[in-house]
C-alpha positions as CSV (number, residue, x, y, z in Angstrom):
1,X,24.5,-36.5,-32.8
2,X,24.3,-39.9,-33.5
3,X,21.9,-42.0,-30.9
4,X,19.9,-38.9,-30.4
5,X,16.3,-38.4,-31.3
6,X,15.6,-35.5,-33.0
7,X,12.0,-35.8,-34.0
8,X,10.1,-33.1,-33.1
9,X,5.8,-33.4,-32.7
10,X,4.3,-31.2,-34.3
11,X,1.2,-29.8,-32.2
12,X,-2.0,-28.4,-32.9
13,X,-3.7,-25.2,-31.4
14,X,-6.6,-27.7,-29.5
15,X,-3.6,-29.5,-28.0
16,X,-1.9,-26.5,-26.3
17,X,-3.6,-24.5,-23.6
18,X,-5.3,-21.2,-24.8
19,X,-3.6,-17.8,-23.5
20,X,-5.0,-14.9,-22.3
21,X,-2.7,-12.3,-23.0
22,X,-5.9,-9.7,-23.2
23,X,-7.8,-9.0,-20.2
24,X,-10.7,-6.7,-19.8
25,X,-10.8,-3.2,-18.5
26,X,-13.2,-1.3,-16.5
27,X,-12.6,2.2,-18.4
28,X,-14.6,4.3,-16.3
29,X,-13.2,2.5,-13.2
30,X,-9.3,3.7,-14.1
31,X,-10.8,7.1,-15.0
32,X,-12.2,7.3,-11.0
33,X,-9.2,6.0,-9.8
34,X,-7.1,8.4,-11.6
35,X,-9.3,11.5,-10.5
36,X,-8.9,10.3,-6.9
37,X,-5.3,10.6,-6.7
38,X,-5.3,13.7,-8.5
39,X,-3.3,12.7,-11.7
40,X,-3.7,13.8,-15.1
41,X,-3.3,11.0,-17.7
42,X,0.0,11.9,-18.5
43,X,1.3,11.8,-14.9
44,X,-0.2,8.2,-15.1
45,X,0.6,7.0,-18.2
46,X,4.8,7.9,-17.2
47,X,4.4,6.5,-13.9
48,X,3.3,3.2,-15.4
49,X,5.6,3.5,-18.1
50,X,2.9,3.6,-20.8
51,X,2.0,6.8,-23.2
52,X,-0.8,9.2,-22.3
53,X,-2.6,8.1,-25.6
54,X,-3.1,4.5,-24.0
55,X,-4.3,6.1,-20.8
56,X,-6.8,7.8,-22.9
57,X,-8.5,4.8,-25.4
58,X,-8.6,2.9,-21.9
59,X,-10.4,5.8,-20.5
60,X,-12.9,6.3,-23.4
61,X,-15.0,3.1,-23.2
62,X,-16.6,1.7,-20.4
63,X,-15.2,-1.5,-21.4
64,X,-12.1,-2.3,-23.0
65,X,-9.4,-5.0,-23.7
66,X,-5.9,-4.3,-23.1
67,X,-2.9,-6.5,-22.1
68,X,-2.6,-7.9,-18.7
69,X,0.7,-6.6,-18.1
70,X,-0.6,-2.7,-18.9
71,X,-3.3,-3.7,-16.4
72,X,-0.4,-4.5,-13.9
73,X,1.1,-1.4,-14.8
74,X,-1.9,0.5,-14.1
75,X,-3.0,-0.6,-11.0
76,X,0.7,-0.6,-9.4
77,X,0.6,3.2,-10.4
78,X,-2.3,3.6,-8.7
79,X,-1.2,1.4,-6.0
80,X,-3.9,-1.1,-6.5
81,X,-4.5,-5.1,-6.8
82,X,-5.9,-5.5,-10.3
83,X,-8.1,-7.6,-8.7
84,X,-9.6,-5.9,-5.9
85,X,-9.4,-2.7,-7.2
86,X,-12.6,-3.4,-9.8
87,X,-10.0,-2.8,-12.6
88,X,-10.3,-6.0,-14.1
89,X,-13.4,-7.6,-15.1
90,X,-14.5,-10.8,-14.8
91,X,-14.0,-13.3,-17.6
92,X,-15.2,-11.2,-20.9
93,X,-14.6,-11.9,-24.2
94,X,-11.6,-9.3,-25.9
């Protein structure tokens, strides 16, 4: 290893990029969407490979934070654009 530089820079959290690993949900939006294809929050939560008890604290709050890949999840079960579909909300604080 000899000839190789090995020093690493260490980096602050104002020098990387913030991620946004939350996004914000319309609760009473997934509840409508649910109804209108007739599932129960069980049948949802298995088809997007999440538990029923996620399905429900989504559900409760007319706004609510959850990951953007159990937003993906949702909306592909519903066969929706996250997007489009008024799922996701625009940029809100979780």
């Amino acid at each position: 290893m000899t000839g190789m530089n090995m020093s690493v820079k260490a980096t602050t959290r104002e020098e990387r990029p913030a991620r946004s690993w939350t996004v914000t949900l319309d609760g009473t939006r997934l509840r409508e969407l649910r109804y209108e294809r007739g599932l129960s929050q069980a049948e949802l939560g298995r088809l997007a490979g999440i538990i029923k008890a996620t399905v429900v604290r989504l559900e409760r709050r007319a706004t609510t934070c959850c990951r953007g890949r159990t937003l993906a999840r949702l909306a592909a079960a519903l066969d929706e654009q996250p997007a489009s579909s008024g799922l996701l909300l625009p940029d809100t604080r979780c």
